[in-house]
C-alpha positions in Angstrom: 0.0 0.0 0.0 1.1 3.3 -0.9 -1.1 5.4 0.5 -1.9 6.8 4.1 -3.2 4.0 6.4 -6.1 6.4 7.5 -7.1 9.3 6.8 -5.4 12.1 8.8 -7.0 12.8 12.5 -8.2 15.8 14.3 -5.8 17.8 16.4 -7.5 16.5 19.2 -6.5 13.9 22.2 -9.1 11.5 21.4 -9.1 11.6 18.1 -5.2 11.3 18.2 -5.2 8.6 20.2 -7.8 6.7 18.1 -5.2 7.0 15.4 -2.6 5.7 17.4 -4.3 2.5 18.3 -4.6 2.3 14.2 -1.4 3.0 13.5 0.7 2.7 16.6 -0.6 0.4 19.0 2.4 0.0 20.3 2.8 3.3 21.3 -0.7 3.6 22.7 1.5 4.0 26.3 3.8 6.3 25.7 0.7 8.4 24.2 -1.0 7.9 27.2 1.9 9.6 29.3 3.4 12.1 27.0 -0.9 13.2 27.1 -1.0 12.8 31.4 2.7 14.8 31.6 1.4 17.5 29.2 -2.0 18.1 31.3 0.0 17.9 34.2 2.5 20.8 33.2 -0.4 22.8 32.0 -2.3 22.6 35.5 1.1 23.0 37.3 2.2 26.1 34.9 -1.4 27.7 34.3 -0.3 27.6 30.6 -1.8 25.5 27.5 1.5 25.3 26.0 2.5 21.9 26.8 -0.8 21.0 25.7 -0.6 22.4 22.4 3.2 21.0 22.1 2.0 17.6 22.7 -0.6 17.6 20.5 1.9 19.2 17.9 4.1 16.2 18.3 1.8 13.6 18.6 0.1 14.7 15.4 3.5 14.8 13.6 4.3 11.4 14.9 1.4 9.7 13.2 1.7 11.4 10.6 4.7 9.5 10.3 3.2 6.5 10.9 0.0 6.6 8.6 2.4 6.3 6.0 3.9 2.8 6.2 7.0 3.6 3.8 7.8 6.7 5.4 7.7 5.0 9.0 9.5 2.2 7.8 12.3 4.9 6.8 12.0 7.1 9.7 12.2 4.2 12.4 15.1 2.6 10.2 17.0 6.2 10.6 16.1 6.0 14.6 17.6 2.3 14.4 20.7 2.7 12.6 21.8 6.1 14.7 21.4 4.3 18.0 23.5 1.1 16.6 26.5 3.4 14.6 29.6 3.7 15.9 31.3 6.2 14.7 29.3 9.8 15.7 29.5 10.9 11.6 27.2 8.1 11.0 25.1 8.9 13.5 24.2 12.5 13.0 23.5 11.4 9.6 21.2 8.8 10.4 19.6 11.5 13.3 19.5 14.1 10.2 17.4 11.6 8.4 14.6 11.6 11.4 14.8 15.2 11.7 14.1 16.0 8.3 11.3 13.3 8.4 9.9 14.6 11.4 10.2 18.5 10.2 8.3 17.3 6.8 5.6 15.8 8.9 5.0 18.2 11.3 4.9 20.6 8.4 2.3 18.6 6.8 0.3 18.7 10.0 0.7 22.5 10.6 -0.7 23.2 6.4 -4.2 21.1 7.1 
């Protein structure tokens, strides 16, 4: 399949989360604490910036993942930079995610 797995979800926790247990169900955890860590910071700052950064990179993430080639690619990057052994390799491996994650979190921002 070429395409996106689903179509992309609302900005929104449980509509993000739906699309995690889609896409991602094995990150259906770390969703769940990234989401209780953001609320947490919000109460304990009086600010819905770490809400709105959470659901910034949570969005970007699956946007990653609705797209099985480009997850495959972005997760092989994350892989590869945690096995290299020299640090050359590795930032070029890590430069690989970044620019993955950029282009998806662009992609999110422009809907």
């Amino acid at each position: 399949m070429n395409g996106p797995l689903i179509p992309c979800s609302e900005r929104s926790p449980g509509a993000l989360r739906a699309a995690c247990a889609v896409v991602a169900p094995q990150l259906l955890a770390a969703y769940d604490q990234a989401k209780d860590q953001a609320l947490a910071e919000a109460v304990e700052h009086g600010s819905l910036s770490p809400v709105h950064a959470y659901l910034a990179h949570w969005a970007a993430l699956l946007e990653i993942e609705r797209h099985p080639e480009t997850a495959r690619a972005y997760h092989r990057a994350e892989y590869l930079a945690q096995i290299a052994t020299l640090p050359e390799e590795a930032r070029e491996h890590l430069a690989k995610v970044a620019a993955i994650y950029r282009d998806a979190a662009w992609a999110v921002r422009a809907e």
